[in-house]
mmJSON file of the N, C-alpha and C atoms, coordinates in Angstrom:
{"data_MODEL":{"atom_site":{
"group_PDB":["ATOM","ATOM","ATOM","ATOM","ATOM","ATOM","ATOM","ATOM","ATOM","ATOM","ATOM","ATOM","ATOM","ATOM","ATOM","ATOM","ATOM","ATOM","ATOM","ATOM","ATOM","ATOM","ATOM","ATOM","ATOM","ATOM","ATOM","ATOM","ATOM","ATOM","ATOM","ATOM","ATOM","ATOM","ATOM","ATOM","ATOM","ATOM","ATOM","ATOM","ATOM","ATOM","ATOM","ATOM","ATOM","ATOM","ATOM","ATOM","ATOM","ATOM","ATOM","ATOM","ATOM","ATOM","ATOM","ATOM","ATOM","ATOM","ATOM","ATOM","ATOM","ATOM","ATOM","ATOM","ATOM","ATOM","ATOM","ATOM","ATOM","ATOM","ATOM","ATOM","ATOM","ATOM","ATOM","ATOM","ATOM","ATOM","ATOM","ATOM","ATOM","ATOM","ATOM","ATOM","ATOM","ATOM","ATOM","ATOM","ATOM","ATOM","ATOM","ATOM","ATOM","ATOM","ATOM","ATOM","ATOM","ATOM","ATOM","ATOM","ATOM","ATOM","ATOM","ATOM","ATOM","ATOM","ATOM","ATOM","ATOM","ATOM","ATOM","ATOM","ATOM","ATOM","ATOM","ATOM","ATOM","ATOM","ATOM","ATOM","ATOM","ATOM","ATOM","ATOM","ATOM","ATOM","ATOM","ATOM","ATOM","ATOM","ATOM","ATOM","ATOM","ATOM","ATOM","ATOM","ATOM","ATOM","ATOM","ATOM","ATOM","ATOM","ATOM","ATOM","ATOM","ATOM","ATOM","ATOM","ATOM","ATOM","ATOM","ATOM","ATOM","ATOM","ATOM","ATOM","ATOM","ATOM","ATOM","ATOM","ATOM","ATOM","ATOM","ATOM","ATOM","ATOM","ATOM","ATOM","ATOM","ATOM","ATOM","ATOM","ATOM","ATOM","ATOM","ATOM","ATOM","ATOM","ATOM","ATOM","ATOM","ATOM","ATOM","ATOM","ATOM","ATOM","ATOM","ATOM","ATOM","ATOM","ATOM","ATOM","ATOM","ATOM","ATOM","ATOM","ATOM","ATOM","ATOM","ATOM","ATOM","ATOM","ATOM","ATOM","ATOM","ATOM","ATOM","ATOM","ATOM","ATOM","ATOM","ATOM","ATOM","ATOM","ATOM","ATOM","ATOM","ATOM","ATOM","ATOM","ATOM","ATOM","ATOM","ATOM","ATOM","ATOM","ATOM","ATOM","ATOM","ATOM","ATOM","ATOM","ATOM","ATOM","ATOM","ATOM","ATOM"],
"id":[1,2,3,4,5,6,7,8,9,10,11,12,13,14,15,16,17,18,19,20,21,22,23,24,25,26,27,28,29,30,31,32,33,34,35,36,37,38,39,40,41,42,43,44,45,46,47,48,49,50,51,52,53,54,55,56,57,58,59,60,61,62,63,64,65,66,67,68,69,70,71,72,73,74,75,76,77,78,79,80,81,82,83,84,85,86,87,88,89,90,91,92,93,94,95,96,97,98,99,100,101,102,103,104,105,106,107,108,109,110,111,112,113,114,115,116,117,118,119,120,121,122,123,124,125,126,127,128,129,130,131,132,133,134,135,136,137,138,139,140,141,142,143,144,145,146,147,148,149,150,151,152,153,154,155,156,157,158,159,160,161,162,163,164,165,166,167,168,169,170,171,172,173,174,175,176,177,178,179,180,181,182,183,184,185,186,187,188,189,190,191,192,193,194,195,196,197,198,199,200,201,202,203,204,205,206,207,208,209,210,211,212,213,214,215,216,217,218,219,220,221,222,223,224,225,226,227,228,229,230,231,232,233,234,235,236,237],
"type_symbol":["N","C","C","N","C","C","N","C","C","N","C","C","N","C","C","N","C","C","N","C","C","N","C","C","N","C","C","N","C","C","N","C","C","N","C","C","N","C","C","N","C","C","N","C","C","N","C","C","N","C","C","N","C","C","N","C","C","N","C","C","N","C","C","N","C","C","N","C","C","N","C","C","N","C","C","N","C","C","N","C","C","N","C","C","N","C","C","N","C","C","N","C","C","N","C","C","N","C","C","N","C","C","N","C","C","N","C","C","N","C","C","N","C","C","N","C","C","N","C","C","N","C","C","N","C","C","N","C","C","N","C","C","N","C","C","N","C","C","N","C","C","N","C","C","N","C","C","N","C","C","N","C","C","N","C","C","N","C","C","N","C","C","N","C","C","N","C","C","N","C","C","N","C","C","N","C","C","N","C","C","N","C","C","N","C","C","N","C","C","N","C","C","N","C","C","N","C","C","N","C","C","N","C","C","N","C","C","N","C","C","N","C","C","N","C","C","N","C","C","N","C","C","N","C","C","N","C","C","N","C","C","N","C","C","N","C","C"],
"label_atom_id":["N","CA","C","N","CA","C","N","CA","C","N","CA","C","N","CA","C","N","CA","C","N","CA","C","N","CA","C","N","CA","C","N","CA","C","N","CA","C","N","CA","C","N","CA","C","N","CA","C","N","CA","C","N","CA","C","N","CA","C","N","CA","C","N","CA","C","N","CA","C","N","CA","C","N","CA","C","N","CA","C","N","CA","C","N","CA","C","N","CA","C","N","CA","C","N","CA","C","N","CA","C","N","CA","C","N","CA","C","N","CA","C","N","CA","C","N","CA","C","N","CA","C","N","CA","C","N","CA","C","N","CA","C","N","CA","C","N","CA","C","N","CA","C","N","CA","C","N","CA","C","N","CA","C","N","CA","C","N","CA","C","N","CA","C","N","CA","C","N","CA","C","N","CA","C","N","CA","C","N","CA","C","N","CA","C","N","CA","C","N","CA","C","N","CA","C","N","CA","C","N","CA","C","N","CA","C","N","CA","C","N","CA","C","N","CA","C","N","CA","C","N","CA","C","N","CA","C","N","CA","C","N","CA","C","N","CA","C","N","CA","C","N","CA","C","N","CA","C","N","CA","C","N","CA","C","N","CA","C","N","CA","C","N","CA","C","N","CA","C","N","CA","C","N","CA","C"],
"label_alt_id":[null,null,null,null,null,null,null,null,null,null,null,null,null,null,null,null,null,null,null,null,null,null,null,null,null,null,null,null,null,null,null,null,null,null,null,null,null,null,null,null,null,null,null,null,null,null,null,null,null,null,null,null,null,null,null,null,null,null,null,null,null,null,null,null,null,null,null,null,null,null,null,null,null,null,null,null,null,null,null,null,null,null,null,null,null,null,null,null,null,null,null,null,null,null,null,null,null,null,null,null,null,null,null,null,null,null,null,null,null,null,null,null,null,null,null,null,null,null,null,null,null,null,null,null,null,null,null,null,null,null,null,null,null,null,null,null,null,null,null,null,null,null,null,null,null,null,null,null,null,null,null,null,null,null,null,null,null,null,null,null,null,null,null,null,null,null,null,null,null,null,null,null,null,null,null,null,null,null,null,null,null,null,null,null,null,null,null,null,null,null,null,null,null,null,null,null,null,null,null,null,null,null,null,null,null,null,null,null,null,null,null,null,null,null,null,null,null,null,null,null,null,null,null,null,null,null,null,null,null,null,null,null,null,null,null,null,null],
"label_comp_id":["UNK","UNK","UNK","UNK","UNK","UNK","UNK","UNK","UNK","UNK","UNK","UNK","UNK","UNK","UNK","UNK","UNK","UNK","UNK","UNK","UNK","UNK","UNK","UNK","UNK","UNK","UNK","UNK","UNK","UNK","UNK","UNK","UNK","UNK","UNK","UNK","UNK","UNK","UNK","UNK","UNK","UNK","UNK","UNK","UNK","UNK","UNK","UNK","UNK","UNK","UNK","UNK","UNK","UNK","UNK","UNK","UNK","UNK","UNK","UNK","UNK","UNK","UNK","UNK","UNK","UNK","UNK","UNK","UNK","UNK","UNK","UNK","UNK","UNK","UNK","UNK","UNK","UNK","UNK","UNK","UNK","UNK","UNK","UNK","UNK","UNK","UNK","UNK","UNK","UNK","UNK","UNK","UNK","UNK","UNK","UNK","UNK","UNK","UNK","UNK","UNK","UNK","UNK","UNK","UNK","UNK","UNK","UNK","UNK","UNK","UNK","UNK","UNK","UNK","UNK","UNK","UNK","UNK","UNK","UNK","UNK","UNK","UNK","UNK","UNK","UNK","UNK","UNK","UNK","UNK","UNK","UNK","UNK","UNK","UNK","UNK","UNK","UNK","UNK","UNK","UNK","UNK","UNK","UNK","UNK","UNK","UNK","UNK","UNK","UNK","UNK","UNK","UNK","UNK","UNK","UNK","UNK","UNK","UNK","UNK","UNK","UNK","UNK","UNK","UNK","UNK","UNK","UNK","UNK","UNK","UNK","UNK","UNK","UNK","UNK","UNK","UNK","UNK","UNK","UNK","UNK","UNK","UNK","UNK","UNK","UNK","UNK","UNK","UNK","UNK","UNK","UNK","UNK","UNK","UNK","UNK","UNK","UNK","UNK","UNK","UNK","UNK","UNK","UNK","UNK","UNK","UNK","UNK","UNK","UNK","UNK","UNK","UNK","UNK","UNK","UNK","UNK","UNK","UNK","UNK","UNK","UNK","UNK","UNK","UNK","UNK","UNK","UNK","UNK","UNK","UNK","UNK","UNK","UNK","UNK","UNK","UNK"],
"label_asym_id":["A","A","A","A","A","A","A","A","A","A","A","A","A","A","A","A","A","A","A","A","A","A","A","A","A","A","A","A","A","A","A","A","A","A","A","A","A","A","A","A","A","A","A","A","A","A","A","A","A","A","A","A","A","A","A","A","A","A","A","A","A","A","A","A","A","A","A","A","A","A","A","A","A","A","A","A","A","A","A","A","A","A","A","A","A","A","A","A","A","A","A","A","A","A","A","A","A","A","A","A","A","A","A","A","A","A","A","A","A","A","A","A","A","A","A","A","A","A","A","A","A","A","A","A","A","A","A","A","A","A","A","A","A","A","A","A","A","A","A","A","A","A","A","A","A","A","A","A","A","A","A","A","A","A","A","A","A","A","A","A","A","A","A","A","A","A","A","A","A","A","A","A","A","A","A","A","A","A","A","A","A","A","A","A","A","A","A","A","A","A","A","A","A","A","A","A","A","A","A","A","A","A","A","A","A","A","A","A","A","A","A","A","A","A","A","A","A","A","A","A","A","A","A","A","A","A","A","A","A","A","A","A","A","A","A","A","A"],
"label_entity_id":["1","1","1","1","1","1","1","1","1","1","1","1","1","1","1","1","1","1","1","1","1","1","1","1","1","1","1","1","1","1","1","1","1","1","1","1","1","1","1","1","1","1","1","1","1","1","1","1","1","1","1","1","1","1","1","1","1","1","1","1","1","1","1","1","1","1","1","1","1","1","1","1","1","1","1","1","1","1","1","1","1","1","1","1","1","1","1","1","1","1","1","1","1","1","1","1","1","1","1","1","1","1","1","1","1","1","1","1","1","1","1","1","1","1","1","1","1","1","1","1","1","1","1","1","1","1","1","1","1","1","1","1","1","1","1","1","1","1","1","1","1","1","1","1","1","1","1","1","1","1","1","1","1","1","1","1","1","1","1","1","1","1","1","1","1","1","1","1","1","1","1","1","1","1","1","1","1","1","1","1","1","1","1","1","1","1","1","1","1","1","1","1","1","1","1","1","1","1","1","1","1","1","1","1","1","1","1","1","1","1","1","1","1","1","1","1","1","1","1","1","1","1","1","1","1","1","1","1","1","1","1","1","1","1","1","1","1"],
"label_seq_id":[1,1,1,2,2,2,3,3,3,4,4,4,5,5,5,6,6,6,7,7,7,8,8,8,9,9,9,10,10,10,11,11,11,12,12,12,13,13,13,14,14,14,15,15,15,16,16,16,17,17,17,18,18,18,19,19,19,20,20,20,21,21,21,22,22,22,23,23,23,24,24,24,25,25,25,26,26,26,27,27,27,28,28,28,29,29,29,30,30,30,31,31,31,32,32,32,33,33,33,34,34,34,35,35,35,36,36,36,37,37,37,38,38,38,39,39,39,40,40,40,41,41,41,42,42,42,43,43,43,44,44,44,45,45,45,46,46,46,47,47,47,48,48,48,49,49,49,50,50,50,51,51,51,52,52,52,53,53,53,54,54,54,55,55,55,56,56,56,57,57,57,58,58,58,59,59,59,60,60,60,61,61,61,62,62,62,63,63,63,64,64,64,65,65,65,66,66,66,67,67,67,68,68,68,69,69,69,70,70,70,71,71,71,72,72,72,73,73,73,74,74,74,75,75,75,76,76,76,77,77,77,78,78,78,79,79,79],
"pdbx_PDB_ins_code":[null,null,null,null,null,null,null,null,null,null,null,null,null,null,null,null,null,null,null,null,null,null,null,null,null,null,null,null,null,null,null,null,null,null,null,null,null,null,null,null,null,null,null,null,null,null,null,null,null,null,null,null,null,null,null,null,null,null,null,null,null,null,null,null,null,null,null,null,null,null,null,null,null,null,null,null,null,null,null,null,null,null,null,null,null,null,null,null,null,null,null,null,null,null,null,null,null,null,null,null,null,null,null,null,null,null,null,null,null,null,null,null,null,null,null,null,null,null,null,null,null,null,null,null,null,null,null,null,null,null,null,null,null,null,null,null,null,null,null,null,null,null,null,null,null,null,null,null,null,null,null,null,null,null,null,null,null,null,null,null,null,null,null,null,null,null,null,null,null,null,null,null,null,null,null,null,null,null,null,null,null,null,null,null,null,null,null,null,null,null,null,null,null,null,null,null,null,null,null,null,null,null,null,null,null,null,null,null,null,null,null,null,null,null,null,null,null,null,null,null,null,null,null,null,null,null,null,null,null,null,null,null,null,null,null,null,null],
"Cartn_x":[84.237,84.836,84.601,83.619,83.432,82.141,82.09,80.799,81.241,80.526,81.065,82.426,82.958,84.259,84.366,85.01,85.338,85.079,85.636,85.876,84.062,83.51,82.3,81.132,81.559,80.889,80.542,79.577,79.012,79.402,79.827,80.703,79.478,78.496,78.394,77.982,77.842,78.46,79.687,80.657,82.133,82.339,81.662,81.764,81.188,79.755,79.34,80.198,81.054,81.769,83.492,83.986,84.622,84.551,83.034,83.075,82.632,82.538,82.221,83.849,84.78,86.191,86.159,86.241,86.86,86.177,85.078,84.199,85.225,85.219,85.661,87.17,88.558,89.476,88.984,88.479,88.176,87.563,86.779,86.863,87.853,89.18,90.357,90.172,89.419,88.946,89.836,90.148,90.528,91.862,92.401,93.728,94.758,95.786,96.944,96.861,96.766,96.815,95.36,94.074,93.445,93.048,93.263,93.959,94.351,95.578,95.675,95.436,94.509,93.627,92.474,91.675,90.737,91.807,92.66,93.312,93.897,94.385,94.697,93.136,91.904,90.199,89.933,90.624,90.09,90.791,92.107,92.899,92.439,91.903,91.251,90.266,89.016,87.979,88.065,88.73,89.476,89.803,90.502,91.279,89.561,89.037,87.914,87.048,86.651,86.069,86.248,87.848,88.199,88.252,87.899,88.212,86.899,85.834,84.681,84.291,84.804,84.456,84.992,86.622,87.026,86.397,85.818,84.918,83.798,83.038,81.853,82.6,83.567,83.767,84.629,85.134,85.102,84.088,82.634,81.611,80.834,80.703,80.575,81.325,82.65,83.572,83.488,82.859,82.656,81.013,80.302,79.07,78.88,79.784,79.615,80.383,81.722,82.087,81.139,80.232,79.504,78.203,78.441,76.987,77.635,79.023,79.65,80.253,80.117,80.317,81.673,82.648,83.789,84.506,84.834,85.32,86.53,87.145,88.237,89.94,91.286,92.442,92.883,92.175,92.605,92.232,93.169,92.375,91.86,90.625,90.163,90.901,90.909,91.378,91.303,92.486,92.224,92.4,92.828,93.19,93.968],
"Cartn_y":[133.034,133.923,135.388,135.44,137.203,137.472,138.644,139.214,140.463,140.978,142.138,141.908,142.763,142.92,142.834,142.152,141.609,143.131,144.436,145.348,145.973,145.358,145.997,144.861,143.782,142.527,142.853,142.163,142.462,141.266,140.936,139.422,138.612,138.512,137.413,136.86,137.929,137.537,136.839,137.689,136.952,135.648,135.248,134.02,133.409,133.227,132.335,131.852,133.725,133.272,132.802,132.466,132.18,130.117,130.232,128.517,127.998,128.695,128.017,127.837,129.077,128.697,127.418,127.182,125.683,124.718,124.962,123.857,123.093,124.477,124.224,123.494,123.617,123.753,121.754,121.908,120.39,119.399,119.932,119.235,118.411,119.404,119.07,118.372,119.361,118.754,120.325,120.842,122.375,122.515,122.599,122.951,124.027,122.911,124.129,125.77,126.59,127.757,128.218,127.336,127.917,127.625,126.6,126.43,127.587,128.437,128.984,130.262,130.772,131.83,131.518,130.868,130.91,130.702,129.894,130.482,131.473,132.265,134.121,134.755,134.128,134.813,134.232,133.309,132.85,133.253,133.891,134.405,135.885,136.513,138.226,138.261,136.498,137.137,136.442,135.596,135.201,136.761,137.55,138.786,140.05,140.153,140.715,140.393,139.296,138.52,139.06,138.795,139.141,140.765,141.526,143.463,143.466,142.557,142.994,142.638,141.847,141.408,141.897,142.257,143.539,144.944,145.502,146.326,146.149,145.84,145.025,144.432,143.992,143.956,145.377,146.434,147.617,148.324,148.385,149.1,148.045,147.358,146.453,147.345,147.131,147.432,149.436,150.291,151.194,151.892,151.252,151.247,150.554,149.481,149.348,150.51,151.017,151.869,153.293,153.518,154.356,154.357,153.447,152.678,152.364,152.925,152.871,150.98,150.365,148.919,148.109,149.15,148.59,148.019,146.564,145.592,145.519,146.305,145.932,146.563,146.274,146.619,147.679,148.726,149.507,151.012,151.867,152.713,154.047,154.568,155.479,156.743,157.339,158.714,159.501,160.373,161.293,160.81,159.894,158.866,159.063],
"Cartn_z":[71.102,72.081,71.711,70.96,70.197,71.523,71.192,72.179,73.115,74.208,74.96,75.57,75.595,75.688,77.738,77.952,79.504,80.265,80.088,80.408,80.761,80.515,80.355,80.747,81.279,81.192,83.132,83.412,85.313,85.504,86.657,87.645,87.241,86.744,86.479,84.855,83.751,82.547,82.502,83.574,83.055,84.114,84.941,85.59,84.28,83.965,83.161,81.933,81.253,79.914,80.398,81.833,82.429,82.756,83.044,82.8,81.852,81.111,79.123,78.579,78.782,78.75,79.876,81.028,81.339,80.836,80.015,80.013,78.599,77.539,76.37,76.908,77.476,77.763,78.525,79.013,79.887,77.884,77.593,76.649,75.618,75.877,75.125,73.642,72.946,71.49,70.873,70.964,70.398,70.013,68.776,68.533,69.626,69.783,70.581,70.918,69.295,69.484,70.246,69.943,70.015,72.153,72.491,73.663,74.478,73.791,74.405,74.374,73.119,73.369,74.396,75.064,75.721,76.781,77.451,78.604,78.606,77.813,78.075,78.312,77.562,78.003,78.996,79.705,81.054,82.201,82.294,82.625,82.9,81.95,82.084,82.836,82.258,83.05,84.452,84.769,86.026,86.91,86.264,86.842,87.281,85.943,85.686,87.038,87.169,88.171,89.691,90.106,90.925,91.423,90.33,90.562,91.162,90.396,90.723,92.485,92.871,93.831,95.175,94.94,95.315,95.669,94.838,94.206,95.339,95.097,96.365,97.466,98.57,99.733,100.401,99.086,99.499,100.019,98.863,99.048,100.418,101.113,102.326,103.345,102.808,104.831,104.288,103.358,103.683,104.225,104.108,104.458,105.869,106.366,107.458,108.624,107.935,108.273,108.777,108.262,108.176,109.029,109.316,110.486,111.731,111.857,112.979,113.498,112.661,112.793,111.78,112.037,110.854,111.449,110.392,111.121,110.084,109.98,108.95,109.831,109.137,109.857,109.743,108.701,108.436,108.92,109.406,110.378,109.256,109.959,108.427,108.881,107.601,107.312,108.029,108.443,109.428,110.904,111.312,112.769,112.965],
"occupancy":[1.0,1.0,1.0,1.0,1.0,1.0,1.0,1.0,1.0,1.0,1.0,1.0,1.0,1.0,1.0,1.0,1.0,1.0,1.0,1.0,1.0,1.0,1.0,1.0,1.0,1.0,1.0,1.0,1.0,1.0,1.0,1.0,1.0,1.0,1.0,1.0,1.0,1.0,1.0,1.0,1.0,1.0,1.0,1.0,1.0,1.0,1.0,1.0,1.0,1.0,1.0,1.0,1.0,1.0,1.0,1.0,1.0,1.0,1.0,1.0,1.0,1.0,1.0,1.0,1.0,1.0,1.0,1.0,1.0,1.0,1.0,1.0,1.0,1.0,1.0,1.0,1.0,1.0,1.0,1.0,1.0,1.0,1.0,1.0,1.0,1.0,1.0,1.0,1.0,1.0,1.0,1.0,1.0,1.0,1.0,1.0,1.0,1.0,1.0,1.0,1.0,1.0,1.0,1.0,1.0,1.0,1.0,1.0,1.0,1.0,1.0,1.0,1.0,1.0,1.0,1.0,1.0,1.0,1.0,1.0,1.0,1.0,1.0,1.0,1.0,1.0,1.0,1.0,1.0,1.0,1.0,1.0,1.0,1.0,1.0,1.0,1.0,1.0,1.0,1.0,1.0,1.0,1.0,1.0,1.0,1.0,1.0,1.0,1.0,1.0,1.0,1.0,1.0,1.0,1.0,1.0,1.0,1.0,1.0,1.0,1.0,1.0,1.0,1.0,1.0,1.0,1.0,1.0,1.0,1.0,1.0,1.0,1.0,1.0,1.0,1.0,1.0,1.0,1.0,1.0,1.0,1.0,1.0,1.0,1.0,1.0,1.0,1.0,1.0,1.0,1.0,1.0,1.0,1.0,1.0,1.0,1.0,1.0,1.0,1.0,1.0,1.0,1.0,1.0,1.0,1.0,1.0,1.0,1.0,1.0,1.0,1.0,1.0,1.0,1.0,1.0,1.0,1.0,1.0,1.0,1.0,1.0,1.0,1.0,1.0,1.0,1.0,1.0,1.0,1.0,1.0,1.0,1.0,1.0,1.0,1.0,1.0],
"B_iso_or_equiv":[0.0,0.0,0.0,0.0,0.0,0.0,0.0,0.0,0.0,0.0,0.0,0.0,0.0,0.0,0.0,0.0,0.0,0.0,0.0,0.0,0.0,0.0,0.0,0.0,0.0,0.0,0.0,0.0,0.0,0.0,0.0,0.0,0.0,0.0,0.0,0.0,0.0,0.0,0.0,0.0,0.0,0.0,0.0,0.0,0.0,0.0,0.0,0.0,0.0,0.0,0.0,0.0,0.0,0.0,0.0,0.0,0.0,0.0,0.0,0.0,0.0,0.0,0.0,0.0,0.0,0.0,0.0,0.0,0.0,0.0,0.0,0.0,0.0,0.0,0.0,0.0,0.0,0.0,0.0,0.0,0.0,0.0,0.0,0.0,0.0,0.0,0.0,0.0,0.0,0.0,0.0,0.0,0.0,0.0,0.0,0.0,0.0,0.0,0.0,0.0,0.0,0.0,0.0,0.0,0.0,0.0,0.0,0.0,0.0,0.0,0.0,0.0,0.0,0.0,0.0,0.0,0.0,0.0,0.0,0.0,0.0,0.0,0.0,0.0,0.0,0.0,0.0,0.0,0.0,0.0,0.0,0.0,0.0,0.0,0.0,0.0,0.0,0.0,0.0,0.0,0.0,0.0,0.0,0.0,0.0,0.0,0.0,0.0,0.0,0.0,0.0,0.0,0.0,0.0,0.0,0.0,0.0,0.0,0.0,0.0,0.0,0.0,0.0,0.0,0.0,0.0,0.0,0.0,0.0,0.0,0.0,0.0,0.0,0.0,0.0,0.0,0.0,0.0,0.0,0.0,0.0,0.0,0.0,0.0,0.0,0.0,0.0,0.0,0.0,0.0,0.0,0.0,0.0,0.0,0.0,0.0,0.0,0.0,0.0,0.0,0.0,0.0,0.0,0.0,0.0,0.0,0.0,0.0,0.0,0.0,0.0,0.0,0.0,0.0,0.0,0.0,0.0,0.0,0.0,0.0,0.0,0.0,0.0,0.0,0.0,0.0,0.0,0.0,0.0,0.0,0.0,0.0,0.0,0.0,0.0,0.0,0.0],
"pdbx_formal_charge":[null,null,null,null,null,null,null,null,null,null,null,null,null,null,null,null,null,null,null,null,null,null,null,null,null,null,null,null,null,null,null,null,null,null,null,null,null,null,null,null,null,null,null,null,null,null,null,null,null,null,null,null,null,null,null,null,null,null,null,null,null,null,null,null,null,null,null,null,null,null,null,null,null,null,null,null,null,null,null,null,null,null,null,null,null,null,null,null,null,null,null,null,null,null,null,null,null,null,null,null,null,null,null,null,null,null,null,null,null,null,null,null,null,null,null,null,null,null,null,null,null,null,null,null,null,null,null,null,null,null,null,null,null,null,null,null,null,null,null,null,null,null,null,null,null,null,null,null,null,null,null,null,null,null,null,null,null,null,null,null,null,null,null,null,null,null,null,null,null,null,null,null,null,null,null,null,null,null,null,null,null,null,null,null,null,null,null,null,null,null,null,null,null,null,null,null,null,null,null,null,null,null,null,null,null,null,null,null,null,null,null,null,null,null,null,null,null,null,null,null,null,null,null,null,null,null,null,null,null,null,null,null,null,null,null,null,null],
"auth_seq_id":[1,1,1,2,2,2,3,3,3,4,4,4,5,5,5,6,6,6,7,7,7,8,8,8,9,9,9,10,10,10,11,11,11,12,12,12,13,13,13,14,14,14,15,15,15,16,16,16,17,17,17,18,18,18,19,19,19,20,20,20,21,21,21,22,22,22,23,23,23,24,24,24,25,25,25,26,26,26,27,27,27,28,28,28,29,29,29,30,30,30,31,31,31,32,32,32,33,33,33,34,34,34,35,35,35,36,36,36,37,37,37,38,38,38,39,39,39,40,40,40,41,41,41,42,42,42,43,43,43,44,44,44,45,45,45,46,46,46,47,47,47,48,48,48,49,49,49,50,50,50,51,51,51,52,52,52,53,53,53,54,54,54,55,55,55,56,56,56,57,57,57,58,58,58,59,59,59,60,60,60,61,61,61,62,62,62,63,63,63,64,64,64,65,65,65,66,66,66,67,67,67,68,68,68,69,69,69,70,70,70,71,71,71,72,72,72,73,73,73,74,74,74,75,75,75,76,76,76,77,77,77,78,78,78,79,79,79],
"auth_comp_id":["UNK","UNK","UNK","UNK","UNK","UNK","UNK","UNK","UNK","UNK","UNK","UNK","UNK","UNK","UNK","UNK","UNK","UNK","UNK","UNK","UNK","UNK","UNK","UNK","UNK","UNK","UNK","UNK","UNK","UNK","UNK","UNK","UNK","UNK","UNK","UNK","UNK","UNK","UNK","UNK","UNK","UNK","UNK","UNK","UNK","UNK","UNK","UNK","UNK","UNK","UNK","UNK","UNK","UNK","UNK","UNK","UNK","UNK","UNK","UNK","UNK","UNK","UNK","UNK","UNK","UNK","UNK","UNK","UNK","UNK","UNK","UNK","UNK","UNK","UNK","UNK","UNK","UNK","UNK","UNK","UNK","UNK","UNK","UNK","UNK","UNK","UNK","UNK","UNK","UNK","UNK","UNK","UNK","UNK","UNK","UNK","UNK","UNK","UNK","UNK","UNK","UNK","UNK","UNK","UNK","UNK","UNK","UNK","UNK","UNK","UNK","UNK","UNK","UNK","UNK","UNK","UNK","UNK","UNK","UNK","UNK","UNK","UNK","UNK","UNK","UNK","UNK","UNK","UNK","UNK","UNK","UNK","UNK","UNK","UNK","UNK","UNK","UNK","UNK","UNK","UNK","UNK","UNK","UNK","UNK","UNK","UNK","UNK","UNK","UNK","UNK","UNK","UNK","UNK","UNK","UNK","UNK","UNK","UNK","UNK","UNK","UNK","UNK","UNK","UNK","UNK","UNK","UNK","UNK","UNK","UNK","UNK","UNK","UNK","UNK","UNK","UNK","UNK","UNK","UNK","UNK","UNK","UNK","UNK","UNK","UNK","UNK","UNK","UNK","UNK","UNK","UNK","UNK","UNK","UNK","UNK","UNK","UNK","UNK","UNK","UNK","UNK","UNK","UNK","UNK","UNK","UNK","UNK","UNK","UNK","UNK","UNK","UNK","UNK","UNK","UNK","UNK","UNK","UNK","UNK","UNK","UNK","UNK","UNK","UNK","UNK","UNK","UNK","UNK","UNK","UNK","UNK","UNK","UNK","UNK","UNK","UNK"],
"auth_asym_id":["A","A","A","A","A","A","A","A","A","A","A","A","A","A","A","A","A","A","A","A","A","A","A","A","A","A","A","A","A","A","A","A","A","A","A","A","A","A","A","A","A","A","A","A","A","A","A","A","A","A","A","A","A","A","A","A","A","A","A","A","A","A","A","A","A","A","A","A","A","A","A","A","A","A","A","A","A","A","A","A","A","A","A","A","A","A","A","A","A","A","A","A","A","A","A","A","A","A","A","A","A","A","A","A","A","A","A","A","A","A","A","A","A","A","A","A","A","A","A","A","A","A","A","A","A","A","A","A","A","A","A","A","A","A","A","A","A","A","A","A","A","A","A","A","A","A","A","A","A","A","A","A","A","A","A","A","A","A","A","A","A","A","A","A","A","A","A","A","A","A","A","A","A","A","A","A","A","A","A","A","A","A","A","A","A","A","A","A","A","A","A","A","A","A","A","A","A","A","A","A","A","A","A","A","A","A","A","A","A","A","A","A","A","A","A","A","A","A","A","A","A","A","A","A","A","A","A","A","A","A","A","A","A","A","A","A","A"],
"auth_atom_id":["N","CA","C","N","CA","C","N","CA","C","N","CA","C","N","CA","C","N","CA","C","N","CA","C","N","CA","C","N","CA","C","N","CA","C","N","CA","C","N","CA","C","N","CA","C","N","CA","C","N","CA","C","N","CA","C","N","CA","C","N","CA","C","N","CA","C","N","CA","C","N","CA","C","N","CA","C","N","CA","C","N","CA","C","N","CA","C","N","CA","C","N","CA","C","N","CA","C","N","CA","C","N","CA","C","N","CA","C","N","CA","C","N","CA","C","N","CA","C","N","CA","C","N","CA","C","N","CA","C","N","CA","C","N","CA","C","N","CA","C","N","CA","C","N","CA","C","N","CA","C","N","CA","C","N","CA","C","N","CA","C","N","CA","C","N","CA","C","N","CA","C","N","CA","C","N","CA","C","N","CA","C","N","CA","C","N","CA","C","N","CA","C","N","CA","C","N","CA","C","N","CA","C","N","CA","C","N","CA","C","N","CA","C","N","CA","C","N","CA","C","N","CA","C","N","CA","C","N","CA","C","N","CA","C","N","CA","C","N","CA","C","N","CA","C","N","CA","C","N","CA","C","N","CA","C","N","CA","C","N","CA","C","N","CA","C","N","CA","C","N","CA","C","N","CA","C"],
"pdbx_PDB_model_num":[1,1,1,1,1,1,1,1,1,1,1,1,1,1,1,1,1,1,1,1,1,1,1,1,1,1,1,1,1,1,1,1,1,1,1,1,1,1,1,1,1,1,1,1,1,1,1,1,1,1,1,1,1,1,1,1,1,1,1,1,1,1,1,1,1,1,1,1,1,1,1,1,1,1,1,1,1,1,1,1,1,1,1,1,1,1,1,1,1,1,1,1,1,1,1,1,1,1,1,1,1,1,1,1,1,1,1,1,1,1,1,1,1,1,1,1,1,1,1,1,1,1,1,1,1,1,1,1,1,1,1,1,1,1,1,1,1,1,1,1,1,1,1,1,1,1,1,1,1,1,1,1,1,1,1,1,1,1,1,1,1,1,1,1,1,1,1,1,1,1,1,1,1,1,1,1,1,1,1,1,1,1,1,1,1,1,1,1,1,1,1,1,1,1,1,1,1,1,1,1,1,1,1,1,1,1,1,1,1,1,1,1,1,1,1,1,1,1,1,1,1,1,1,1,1,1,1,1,1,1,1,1,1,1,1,1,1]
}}}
């Protein structure tokens, strides 16, 4: 579980080091504590995962915004 730090990892480093944690965790060969260190690292890059993707359907509904084609609920700035 050593290596780049989640914070710095691109959506799909931390997907991949995201299903090596379930892979390990499905294995159920791993002592308790250590159990539940990779679900607190699967948990971050679970979270990690999700900012990023966030992140990218922002930069989407603002670029469509911008092409006059926004399909989102939110009314823009200045309305």
């Amino acid at each position: 579980m050593t290596g780049k730090p989640i914070a710095e990892m691109t959506f799909e480093e931390a997907m991949g080091a995201l299903e090596a944690v379930v892979t390990q965790l499905e294995r159920g060969d791993v002592a308790l504590e250590q159990s539940i260190a990779f679900y607190e690292r699967g948990a971050a890059l679970k979270a990690h995962c999700a900012d990023k993707l966030k992140a990218a359907e922002e930069k989407v509904e603002l670029i469509r915004a911008q092409e006059g084609r926004a399909v989102g609920t939110t009314p823009a700035e200045g309305m």
